[in-house]
N, C-alpha and C positions, 0 to 999 in steps of 0.2 A: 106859509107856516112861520111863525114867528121862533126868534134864536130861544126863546125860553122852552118855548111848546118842543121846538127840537130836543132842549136839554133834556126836558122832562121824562123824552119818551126815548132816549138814549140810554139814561141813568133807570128807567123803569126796564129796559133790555137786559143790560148789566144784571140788574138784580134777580131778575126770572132766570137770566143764565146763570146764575150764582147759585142761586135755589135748588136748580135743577143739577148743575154741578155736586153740590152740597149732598143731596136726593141721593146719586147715582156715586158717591164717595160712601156716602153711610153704605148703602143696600152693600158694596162691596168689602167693607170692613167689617159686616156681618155675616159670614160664610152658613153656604147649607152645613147640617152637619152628616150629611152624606147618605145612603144608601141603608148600610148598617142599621144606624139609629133610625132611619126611617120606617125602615122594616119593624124595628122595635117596638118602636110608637103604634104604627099601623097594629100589631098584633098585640100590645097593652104589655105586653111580658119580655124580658131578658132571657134566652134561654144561652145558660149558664152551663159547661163542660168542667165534672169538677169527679174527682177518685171514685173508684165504685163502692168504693167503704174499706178508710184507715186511718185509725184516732191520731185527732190531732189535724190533719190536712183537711176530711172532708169523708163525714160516716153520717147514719141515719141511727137519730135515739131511739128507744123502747115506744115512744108515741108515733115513731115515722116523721120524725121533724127532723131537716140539714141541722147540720152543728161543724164547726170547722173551721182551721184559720182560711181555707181557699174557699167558705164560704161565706166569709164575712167579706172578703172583695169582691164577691158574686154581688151582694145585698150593697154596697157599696155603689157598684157599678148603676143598678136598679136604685139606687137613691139618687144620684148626680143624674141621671137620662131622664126618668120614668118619675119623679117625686116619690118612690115608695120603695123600700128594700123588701118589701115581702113578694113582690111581682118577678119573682126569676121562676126558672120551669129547672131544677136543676138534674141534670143529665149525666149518671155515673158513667166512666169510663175507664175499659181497662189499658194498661200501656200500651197492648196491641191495636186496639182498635184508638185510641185517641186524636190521633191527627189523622185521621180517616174521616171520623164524627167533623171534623173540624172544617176541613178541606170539604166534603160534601155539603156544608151547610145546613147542619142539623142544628148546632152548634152556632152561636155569635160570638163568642167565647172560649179559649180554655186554658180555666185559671189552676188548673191541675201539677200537683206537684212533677213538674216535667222541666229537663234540663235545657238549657237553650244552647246551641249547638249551631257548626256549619252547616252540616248536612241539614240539618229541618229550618234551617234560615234558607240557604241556597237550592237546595234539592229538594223540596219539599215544599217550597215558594210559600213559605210562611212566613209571616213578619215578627218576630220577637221582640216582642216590646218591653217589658221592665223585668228586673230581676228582685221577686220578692221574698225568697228565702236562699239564702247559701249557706249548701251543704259540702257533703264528702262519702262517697259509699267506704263505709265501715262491716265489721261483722260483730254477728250476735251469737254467741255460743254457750252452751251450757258448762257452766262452773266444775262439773262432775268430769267435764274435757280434759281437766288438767294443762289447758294450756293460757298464758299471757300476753302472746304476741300472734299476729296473722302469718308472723314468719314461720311458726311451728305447727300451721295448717296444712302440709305435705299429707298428700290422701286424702285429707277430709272432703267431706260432701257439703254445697251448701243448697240450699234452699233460695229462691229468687224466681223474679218476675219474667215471662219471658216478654220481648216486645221492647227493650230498653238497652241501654248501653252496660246493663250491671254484669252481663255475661265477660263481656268483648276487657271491661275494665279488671277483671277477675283474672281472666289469660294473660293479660300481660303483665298485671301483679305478679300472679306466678313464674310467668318467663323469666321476669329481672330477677326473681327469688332461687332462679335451679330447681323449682317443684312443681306440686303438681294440683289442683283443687279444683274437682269438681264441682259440676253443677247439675241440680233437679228443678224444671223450668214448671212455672205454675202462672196461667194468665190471670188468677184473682189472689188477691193477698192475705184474704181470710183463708182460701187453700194453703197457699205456705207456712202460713203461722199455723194451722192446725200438722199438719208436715212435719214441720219442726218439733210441735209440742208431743207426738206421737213420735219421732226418733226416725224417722223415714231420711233425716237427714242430719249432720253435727250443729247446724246451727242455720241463721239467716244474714243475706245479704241484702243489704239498702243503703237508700244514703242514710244521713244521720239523723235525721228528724223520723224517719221510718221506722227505724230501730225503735226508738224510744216509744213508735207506738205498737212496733211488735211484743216488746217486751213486758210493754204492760195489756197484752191481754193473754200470757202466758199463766195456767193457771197459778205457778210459786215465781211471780218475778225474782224472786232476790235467789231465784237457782240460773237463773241467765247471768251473764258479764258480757260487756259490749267492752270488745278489743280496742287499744289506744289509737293504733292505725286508721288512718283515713287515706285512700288508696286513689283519688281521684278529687276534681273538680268538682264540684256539682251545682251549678247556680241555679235556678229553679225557678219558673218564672211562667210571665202569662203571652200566650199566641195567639195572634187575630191571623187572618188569612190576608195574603197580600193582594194591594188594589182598592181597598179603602184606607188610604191615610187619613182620613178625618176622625174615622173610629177607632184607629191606633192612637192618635194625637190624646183623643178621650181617655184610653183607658191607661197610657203613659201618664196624663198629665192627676189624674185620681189616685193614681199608685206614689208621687209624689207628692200629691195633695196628703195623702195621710202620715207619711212622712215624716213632711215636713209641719204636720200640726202636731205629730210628737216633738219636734227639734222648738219649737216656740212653746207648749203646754198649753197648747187645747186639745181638750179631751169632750167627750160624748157627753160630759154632765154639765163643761164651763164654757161652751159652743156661743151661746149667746151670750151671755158675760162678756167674752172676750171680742166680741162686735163692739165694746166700747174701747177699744183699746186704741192709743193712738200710731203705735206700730205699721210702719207701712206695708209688712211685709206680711203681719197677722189681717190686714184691711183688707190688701189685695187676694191673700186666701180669703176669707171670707165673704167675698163679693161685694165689700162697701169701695171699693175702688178698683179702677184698671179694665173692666170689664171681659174680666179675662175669660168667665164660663161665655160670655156672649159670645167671645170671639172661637171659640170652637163649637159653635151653633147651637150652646145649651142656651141655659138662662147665670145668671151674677150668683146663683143660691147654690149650684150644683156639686159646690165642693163643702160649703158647709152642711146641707143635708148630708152626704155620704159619711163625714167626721161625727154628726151626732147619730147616724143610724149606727155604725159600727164602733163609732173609738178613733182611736190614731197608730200609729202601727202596734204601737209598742201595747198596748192594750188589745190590739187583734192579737197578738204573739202572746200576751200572758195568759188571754185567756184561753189556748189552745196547747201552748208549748211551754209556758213559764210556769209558776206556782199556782196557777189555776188549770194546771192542764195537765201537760205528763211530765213537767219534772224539767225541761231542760233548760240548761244556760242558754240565755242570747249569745254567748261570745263575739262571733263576725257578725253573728246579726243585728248589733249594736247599733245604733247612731255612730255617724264617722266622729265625731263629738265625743262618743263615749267608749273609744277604740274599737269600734264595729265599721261594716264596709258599705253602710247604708248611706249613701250622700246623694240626697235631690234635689235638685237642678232646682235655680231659683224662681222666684216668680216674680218675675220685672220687665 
């Protein structure tokens, strides 16, 4: 064999190992995306864990159609996986039963106004993934009370869910107060607000996004007053179950995606417009660079579709809690931008 005929079939080695190299680099820099999503796929639909019905979070309209800000992350989710936001199955649940739904796997999901915690991180072996609304349990009492402060609620009775931390948060308000404030436990929220509205109790306890929607299905809202007091933490967020990190990775990095396409100005109408942008920060959201839905085993489109099925945060939040919905300020639920506590993680 001649020194060339050698080279030839040396440097043709090389390059088949190269190839094959190359081959067995990509296949691993494109990850499955797990289990979860697999399942998903396999059955066409997201089935989506989201409130049993209360304005504002996640209620069923007069035609039986979801409406809600924890249903517009539902349909989000179902946009970036599955190409289509109308593909979720969504599945009311009450505080008692909710990570139950979750943990059994009835649920892939649950985007449910629920507070993210030790105990349901650690003892509960649930993974908490993003925090998409922060609250504070407040109280809702009626005006004819005569009272201003939660400090001057010695006796009173309130109304509340049971299955949740609002009880345990109430006792020790009281404790540090020297008084005393009961509680009447109800596992559905439409029971307590009707409770309330009927005098069975002085008023309601939730966090502060709750209120606003108890209050407005109170038949005279403007005979309620929601106390200045906010008595508790309450960050509020969404749960996957622990063991698939690929489908936490998804639905952390979606809950940022929307985000952070309010912090740039894309919205649900200027989606594709702003694919022309030269931004790298709007490209790489958009999937014209970085490959980044690839790399969590979607497809490069998965976070643009989710932006133009729903919006961008701040348009999920108006239209459910801001001046398209029940009235409330964003205050913390701001962009960290716009002295709010929302800051997501970038995409680089």
């Amino acid at each position: 064999m001649t020194k060339a005929r050698r080279t030839l079939l040396k440097t043709m080695a090389l390059l088949a190992g190269g190839v094959l190299i190359s081959t067995s680099a990509m296949a691993q820099s494109i990850p499955a995306p797990g289990p979860t999503v697999e399942a998903i796929k396999k059955r066409g639909e997201l089935n989506c864990g989201v409130d049993a019905g209360i304005p504002g979070f996640a209620f069923q309209d007069a035609s039986g159609a979801w409406k809600g800000f924890d249903v517009d992350y539902c349909k989000a989710l179902a946009a970036a996986v599955l190409g289509d936001p109308a593909k979720v199955k969504y599945v009311g649940t009450t505080a008692k039963v909710r990570f139950t739904v979750l943990q059994s796997g009835e649920i892939d999901v649950l985007v449910r106004d629920s507070t993210l915690t030790f105990a349901r991180d650690i003892d509960l072996g649930l993974t908490e993934v993003a925090v998409n609304f922060y609250a504070g349990q407040g109280f809702m009492v009626r005006k004819s009370l005569g009272v201003n402060s939660a400090a001057e609620l010695n006796g009173a009775t309130m109304c509340m869910l049971t299955g949740a931390t609002l009880e345990l948060n109430i006792a020790d308000f009281a404790r540090s107060k020297g008084t005393t404030i009961n509680s009447l436990l109800f596992e559905k929220s439409e029971e307590a607000f009707a409770a309330a509205e009927s005098g069975r109790c002085d008023g309601y306890s939730d966090d502060t996004g709750s209120l606003a929607a108890a209050r407005s299905t109170m038949k005279v809202p403007d005979d309620w007053m929601i106390l200045p007091e906010v008595i508790s933490k309450e960050p509020l967020g969404i749960h996957t179950r622990d063991g698939d990190y690929r489908w936490s990775d998804i639905v952390f990095w979606v809950d940022a995606g929307l985000k952070t396409a309010e912090e740039f100005g894309i919205t649900k109408e200027n989606v594709d417009e702003k694919k022309g942008s030269n931004d790298p920060f709007v490209r790489r959201l958009l999937g014209l660079e970085g490959d980044f839905g690839k790399k969590l085993g979607l497809d490069n489109e998965a976070f643009a579709r989710a932006i133009k099925a729903v919006g961008n945060y701040g348009q999920i939040y108006d239209a459910s809690f801001g001046p398209k919905g029940l009235g409330l300020p964003r205050g913390i639920n701001n962009l960290w931008n716009q002295g709010g506590l929302h800051y997501p993680l970038p995409f680089r």
